[in-house]
Structure formats: structure tokens, C-alpha cells
MISEGU-852172 format. One record per residue (C-alpha): x, y, z; chain; residue in three letters. Coordinates in Angstrom, 2 decimals. Last residue first. Layout:
N
+---------+---------+---------+---+-----+
:       u :       v :       w : c :   r :
+---------+---------+---------+---+-----+
:       X :       Y :       Z : A : ALA :
...
+---------+---------+---------+---+-----+
END
This chain:
287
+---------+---------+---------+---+-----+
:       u :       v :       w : c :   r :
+---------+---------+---------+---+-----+
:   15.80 :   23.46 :   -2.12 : A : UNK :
:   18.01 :   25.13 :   -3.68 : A : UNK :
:   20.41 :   28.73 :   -3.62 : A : UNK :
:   19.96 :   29.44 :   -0.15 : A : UNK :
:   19.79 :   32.06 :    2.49 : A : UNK :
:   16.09 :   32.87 :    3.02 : A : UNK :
:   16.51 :   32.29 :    6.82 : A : UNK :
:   13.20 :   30.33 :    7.65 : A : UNK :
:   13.85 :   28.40 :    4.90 : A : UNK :
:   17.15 :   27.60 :    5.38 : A : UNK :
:   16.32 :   27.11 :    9.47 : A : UNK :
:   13.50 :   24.25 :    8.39 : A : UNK :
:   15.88 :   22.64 :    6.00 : A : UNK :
:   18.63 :   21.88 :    8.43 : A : UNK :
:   15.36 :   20.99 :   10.77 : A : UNK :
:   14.21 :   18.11 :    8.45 : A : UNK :
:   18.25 :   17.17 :    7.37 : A : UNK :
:   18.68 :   16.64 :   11.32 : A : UNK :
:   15.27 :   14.96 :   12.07 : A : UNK :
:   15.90 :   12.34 :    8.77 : A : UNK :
:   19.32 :   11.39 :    9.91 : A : UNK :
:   22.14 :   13.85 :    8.60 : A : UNK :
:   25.52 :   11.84 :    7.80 : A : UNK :
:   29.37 :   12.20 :    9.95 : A : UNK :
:   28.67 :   10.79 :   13.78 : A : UNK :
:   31.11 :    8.13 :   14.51 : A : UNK :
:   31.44 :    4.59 :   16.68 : A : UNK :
:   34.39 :    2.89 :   16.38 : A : UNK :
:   34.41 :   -0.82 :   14.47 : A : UNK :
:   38.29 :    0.13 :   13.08 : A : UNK :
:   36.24 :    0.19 :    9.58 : A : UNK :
:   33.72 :    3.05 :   10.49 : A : UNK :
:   30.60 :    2.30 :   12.59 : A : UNK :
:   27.45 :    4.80 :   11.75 : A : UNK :
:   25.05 :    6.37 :   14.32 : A : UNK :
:   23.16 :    8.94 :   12.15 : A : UNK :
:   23.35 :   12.37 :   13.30 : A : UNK :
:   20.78 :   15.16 :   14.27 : A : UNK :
:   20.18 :   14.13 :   17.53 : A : UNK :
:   23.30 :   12.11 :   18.67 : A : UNK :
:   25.09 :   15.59 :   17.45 : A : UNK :
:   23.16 :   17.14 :   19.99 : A : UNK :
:   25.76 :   16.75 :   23.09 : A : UNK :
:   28.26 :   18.77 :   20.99 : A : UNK :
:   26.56 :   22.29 :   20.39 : A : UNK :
:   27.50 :   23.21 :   16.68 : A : UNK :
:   23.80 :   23.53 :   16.43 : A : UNK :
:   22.18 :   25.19 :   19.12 : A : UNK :
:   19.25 :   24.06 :   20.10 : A : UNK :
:   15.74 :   25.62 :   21.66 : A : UNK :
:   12.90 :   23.37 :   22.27 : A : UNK :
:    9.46 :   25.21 :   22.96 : A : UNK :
:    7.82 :   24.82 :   25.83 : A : UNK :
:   10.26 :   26.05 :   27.67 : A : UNK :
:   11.92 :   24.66 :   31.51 : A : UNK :
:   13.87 :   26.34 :   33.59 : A : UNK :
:   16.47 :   24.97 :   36.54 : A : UNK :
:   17.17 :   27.87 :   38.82 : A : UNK :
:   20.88 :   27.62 :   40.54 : A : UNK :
:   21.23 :   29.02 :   44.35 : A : UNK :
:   23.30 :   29.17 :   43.50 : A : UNK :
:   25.63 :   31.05 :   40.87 : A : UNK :
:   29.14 :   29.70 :   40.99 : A : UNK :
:   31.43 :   32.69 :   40.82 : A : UNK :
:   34.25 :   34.66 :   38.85 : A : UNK :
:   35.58 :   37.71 :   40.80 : A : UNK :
:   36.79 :   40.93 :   39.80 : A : UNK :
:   38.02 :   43.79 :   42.14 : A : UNK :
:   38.47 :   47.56 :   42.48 : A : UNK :
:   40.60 :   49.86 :   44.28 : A : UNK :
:   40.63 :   50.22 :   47.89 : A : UNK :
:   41.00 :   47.50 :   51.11 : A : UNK :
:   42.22 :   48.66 :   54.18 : A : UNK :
:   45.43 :   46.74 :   55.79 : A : UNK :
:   45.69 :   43.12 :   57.42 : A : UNK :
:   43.32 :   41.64 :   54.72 : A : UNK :
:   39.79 :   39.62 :   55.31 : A : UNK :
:   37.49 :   39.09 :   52.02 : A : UNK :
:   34.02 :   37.35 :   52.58 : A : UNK :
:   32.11 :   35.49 :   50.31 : A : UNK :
:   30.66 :   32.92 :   51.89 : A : UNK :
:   31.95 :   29.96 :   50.27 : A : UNK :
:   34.99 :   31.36 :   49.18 : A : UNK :
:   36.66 :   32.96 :   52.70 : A : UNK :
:   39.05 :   34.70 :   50.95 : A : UNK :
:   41.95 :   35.39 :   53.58 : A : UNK :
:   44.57 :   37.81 :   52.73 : A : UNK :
:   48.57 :   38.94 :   53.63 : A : UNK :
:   49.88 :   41.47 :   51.52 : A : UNK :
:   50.47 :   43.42 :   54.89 : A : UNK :
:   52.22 :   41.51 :   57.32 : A : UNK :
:   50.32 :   38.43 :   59.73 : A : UNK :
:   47.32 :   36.91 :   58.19 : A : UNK :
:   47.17 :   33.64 :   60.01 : A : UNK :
:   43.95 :   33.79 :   61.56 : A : UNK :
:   42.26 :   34.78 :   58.60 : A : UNK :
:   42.81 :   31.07 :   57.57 : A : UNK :
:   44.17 :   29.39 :   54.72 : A : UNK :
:   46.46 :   32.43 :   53.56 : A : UNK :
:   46.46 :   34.04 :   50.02 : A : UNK :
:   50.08 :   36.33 :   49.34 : A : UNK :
:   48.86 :   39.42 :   46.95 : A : UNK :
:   46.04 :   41.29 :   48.76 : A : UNK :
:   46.39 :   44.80 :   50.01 : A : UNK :
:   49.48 :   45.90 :   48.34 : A : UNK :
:   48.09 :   43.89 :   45.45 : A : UNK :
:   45.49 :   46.58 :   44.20 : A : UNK :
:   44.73 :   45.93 :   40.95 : A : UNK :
:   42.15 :   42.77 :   42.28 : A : UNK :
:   41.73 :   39.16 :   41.77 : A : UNK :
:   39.63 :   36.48 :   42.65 : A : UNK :
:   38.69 :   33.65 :   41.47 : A : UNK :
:   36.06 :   30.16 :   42.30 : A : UNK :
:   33.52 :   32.32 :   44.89 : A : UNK :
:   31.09 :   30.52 :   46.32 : A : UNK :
:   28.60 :   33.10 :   47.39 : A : UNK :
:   28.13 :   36.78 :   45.63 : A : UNK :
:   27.28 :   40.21 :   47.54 : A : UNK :
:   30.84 :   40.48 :   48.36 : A : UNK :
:   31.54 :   41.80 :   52.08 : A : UNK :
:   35.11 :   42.81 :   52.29 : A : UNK :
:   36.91 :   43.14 :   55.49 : A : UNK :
:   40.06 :   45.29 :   56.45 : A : UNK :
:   37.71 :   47.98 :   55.72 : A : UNK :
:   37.97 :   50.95 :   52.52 : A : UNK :
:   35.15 :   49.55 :   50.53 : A : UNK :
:   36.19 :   47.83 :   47.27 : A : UNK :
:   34.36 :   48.89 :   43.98 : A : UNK :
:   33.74 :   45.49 :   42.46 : A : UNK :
:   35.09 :   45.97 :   38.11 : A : UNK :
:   34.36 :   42.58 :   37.19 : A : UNK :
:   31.34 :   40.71 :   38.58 : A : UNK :
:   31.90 :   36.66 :   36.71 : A : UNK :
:   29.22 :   33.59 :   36.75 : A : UNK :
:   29.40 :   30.20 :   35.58 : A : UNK :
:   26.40 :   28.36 :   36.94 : A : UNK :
:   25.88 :   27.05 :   33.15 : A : UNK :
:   22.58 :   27.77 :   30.87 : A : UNK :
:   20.51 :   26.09 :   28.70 : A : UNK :
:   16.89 :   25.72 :   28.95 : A : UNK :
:   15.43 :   22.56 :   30.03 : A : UNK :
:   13.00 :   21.03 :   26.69 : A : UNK :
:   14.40 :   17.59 :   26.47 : A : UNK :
:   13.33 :   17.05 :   30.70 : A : UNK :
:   10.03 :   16.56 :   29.42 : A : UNK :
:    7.33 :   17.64 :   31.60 : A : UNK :
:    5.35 :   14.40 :   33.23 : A : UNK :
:    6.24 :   14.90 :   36.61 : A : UNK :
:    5.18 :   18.94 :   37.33 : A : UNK :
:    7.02 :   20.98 :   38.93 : A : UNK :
:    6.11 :   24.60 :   39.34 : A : UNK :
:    8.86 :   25.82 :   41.94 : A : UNK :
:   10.71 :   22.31 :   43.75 : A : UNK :
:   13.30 :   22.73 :   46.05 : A : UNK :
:   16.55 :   20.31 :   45.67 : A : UNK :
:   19.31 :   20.65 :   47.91 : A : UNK :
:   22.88 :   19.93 :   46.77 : A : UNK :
:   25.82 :   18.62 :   48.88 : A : UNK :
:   24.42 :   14.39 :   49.00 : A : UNK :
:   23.62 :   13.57 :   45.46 : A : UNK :
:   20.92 :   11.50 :   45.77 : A : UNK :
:   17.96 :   13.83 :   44.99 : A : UNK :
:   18.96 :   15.01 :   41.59 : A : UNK :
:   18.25 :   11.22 :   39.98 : A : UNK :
:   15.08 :   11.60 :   41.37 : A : UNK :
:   14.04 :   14.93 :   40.42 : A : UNK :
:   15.37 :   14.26 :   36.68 : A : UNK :
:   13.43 :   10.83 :   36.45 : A : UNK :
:   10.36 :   12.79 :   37.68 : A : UNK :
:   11.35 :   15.54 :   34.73 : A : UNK :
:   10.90 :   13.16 :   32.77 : A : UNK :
:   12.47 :   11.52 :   29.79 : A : UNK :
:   15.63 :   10.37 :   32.31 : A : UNK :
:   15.38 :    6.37 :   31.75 : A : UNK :
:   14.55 :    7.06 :   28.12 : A : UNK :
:   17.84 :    8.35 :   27.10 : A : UNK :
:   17.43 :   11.27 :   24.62 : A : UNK :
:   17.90 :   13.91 :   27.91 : A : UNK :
:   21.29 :   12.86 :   28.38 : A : UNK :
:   22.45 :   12.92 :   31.78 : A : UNK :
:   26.01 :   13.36 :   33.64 : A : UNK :
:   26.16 :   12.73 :   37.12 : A : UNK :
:   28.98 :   12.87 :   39.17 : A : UNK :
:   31.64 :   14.93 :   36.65 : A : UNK :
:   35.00 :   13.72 :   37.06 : A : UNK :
:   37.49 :   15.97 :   38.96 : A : UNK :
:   38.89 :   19.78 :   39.00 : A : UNK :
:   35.53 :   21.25 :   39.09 : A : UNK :
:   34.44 :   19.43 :   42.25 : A : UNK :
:   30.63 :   18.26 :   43.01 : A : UNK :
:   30.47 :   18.53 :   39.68 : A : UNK :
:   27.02 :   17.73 :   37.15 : A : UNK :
:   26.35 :   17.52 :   33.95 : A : UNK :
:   22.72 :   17.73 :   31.71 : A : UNK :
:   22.58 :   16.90 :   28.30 : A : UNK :
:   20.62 :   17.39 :   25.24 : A : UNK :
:   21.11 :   21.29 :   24.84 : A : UNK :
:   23.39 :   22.00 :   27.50 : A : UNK :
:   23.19 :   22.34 :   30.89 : A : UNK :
:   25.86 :   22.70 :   32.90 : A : UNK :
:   26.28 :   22.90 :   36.76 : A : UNK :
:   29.01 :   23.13 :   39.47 : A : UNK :
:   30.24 :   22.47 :   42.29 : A : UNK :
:   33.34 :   24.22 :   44.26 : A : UNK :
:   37.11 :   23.46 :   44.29 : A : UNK :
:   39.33 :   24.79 :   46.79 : A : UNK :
:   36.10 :   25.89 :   48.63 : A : UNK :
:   35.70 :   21.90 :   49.26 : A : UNK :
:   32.00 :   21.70 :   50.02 : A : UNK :
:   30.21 :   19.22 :   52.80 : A : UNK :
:   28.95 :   21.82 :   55.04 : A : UNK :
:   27.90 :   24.48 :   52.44 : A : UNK :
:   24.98 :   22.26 :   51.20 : A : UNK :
:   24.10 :   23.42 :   48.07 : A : UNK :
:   21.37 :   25.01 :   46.81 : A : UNK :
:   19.31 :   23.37 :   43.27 : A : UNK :
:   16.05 :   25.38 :   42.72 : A : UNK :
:   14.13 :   23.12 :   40.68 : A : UNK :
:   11.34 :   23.86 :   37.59 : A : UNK :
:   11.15 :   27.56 :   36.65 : A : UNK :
:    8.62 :   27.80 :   34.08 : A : UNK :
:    8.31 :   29.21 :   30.59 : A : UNK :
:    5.57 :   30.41 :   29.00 : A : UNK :
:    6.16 :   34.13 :   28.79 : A : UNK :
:    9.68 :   33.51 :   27.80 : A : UNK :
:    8.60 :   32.78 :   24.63 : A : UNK :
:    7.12 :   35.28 :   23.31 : A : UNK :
:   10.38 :   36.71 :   21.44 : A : UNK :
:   11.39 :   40.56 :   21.28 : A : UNK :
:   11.98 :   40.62 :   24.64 : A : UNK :
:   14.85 :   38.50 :   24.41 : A : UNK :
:   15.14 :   35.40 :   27.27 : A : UNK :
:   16.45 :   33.00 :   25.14 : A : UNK :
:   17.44 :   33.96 :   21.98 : A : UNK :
:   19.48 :   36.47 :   23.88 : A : UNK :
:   20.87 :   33.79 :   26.24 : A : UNK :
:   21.97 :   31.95 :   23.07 : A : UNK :
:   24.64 :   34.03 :   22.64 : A : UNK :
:   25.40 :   36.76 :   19.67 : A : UNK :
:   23.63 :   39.87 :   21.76 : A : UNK :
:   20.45 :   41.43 :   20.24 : A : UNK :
:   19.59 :   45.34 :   20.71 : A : UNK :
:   17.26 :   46.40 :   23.46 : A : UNK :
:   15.51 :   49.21 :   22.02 : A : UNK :
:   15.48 :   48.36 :   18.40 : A : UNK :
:   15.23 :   44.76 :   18.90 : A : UNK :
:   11.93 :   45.88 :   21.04 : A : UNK :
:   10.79 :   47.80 :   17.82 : A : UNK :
:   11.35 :   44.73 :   15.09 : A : UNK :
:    9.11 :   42.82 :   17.71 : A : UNK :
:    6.54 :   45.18 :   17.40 : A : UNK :
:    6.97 :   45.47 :   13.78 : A : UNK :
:    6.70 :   42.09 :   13.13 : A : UNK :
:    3.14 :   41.78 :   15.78 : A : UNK :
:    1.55 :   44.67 :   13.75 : A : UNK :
:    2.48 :   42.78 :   10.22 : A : UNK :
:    0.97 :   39.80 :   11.33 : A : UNK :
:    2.64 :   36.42 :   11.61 : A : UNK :
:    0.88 :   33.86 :    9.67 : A : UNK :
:    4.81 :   32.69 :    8.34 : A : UNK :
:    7.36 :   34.25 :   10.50 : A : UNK :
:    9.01 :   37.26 :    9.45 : A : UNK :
:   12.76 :   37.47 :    9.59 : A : UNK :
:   14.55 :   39.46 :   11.79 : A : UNK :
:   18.53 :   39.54 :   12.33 : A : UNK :
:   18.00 :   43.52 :   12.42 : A : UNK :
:   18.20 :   44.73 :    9.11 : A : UNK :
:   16.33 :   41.97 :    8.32 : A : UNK :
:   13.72 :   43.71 :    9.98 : A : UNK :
:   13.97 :   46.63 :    8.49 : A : UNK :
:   13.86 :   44.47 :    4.77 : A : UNK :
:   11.06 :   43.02 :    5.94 : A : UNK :
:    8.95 :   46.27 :    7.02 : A : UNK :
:    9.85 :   47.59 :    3.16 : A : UNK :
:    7.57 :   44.63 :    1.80 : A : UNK :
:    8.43 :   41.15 :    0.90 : A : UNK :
:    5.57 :   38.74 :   -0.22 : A : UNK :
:    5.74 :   35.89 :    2.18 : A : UNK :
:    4.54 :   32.95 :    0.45 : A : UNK :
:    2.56 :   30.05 :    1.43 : A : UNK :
:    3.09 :   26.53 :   -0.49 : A : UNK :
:    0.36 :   25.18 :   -2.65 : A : UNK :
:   -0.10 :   21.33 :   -2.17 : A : UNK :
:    0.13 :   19.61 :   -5.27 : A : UNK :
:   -2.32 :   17.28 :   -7.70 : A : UNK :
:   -1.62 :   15.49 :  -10.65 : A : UNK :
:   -4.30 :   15.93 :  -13.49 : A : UNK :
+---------+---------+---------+---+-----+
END
């Protein structure tokens, strides 16, 4: 007689179809008590479509594991304000800017052996000359695969302007500004020294400070690099699939007939988790 393994079932009862109600599925060997308390905390804080919410949810356990790695600061002496750093880390990658509007300095991808790490991470962090590294709960031999992802991209719409010829924003390194009031700020100087007429402003980016010739009012939106910027690390790996630097993860490296390189076919990890996530989401005709 041939033998088989016997697959566990979920048998669907009226807390499932709540929870699918909410973009929850039950996880096999969960118990019912732990479903509903996660179906509860969706409740209260409802999900958001980015990966953030995945992330740092309430109604997930993992951010009770994970661990903030580096705190990366920069060195304010060496920045152009014209163009400030900035950070990116995406799902198998990390990238680096010391200016926005050129190359990237470093760009790392966490499947490359050299950088497995996070000691090949520190080091490679280390020589770039306007960031400083400080170190939370490192430890060498975490792999730099499982970083979170998250940018330095920041943006505070709607700042309530105090009526003062200077503005204090509680942000650093500020990329934008604008504001609906232009009679105080509509013609950008170099220096507050040379505001002269109204209209005239100074943003002082990398300490974020706002000097005009008449009192500010109105309100204000800026978009910001967030530093000092926290590097976490998970436990468990978190991916999103359409994301671009994980295509070498899930793909097959293939050649096509002008000898170019091209990702197109599953590999064996790709079809494994492609059939992990239709399981896990009940929506699918086969197996």
C-alpha cells in the first residue's frame, strides 16, 4: 500500500469569515483566542495598503522581536543643502546618496556573499565620510537579508506657522518647502543676509530654520530626510513581490539570443513561496 503524508486542514467557522473580512486569514496551529485577538486589533487600528502596516501592525507579533541595529547621522559639515543624503532599503538591497541628484555611493545587495553580515554592513557603512554610524543591539553574525524596509523620505503637510520673521521646524534637512502664503515667502535667497523686500526668504535646510522679512502665518508643508535614520532588523524576512531588487531571488538567471542577461521563469525558491502565499490566501483554483 503506498503511503502519504496527511495534510492539516483548517475547518472554516464564522470567526474566519470575520477575519477575512478583514484581510485575515488563520494561520495553521493558530488558536482560535490568538485569531480573534488579532482580528480585534485590525478592528481598532485598521490596516493601511503599504508594507509599513505589515510591518509594524499590532495585530502581528513580530515587531516584538525586532531590533534596531545602526543609527546612521550625518555629518552636517560636509552636506550640500542643495541636495541632501539619503537612504533606501529595499527588500534585497541597500542604496545609498550622499546627493539625490547624482549616482548612488554605495549600493548593496544582501544575496552577495561579501555583505551576508551585518559586520560586512558596519564596515562597508564606516567609510563613507558625512554619515556617523552608532551601534544599538548589534550583533556581527545577524544577516543583513532580514533589514526591514523603509526609505528616509519623510513629508509634515499642513505646519501651522507662528507669526515671527523666523520659523523653527521641528524637522532637520529639509529637501521642499512650500507654503499658501507667498506674500511671506515666494523669491528664495542664499543667505538671510540678503533678504531685502518682502517675499524675500532664507531656508536654512540643514537645520531647519525659516527667516522672512515680514511675519510668517498660514500653514506649510515640507518633505524631509529623516536622520537620524534607524536601521532594523526582523527575524522574520518580509518581501514584497513586485519589488525590483528581489527578482534575482525568485528568478532564474537566463541569457536570451542577443547574450543579455533576463529574469522571465520561477527558480525553485520563487515557485516554493508563490505556492506558500496561494495557500495561505485560499485564492486558487489548483494546486
Amino acid at each position: 500500500m503506498s503511503k502519504y503524508t496527511q495534510e492539516v486542514m483548517l475547518i472554516d467557522t464564522e470567526l474566519d469569515e470575520i477575519g477575512r473580512g478583514k484581510s485575515l486569514n488563520r494561520f495553521v496551529g493558530e488558536t482560535q483566542i490568538n485569531f480573534k485577538d488579532r482580528i480585534y486589533l485590525s478592528t481598532i487600528k485598521p490596516p493601511r495598503p503599504n508594507i509599513d502596516y505589515y510591518t509594524f501592525a499590532s495585530c502581528n507579533h513580530m515587531n516584538l522581536f525586532q531590533k534596531k541595529i545602526f543609527s546612521i547621522e550625518l555629518v552636517d559639515s560636509v552636506l550640500d543643502p542643495n541636495s541632501l543624503p539619503r537612504i533606501e532599503i529595499l527588500g534585497n538591497s541597500i542604496e545609498i546618496w550622499r546627493k539625490q541628484n547624482e549616482d548612488s555611493v554605495l549600493k548593496i545587495h544582501f544575496d552577495n556573499p561579501k555583505y551576508r553580515f551585518m559586520k560586512d554592513l558596519k564596515n562597508a557603512l564606516e567609510k563613507l565620510d558625512f554619515i556617523k554610524v552608532e551601534l544599538f543591539e548589534y550583533e556581527d553574525f545577524l544577516e543583513t537579508k532580514n533589514l526591514l524596509q523603509k526609505n528616509s523620505d519623510r513629508i509634515n503637510s499642513e505646519i501651522f506657522l507662528v507669526q515671527s520673521q523666523i520659523q523653527i521646524f521641528n524637522q532637520k534637512y529639509i529637501d521642499n518647502y512650500s507654503t499658501n502664503n507667498p506674500i511671506a515667502s515666494y523669491i528664495e535667497k542664499n543667505s538671510k543676509e540678503e533678504i531685502a523686500s518682502d517675499g524675500e526668504y532664507f531656508l536654512d535646510k540643514i537645520n531647519g530654520l525659516l527667516y522672512t522679512n515680514v511675519e510668517n502665518k498660514g500653514f506649510a508643508t515640507i518633505m524631509y530626510q529623516d536622520f537620524p535614520f534607524i536601521i532594523e532588523w526582523s527575524p522574520i524576512k518580509i518581501l514584497e513581490l513586485n519589488d525590483e531588487s528581489c527578482k534575482s531571488l525568485f528568478y532564474k538567471n537566463q541569457i536570451n539570443e542577443e547574450g543579455k542577461p533576463y529574469l522571465n521563469e520561477l527558480n525553485s525558491y520563487g515557485a516554493k513561496n508563490i505556492n506558500e502565499i496561494l495557500k495561505d490566501n485560499r485564492l486558487y483554483w489548483d494546486k
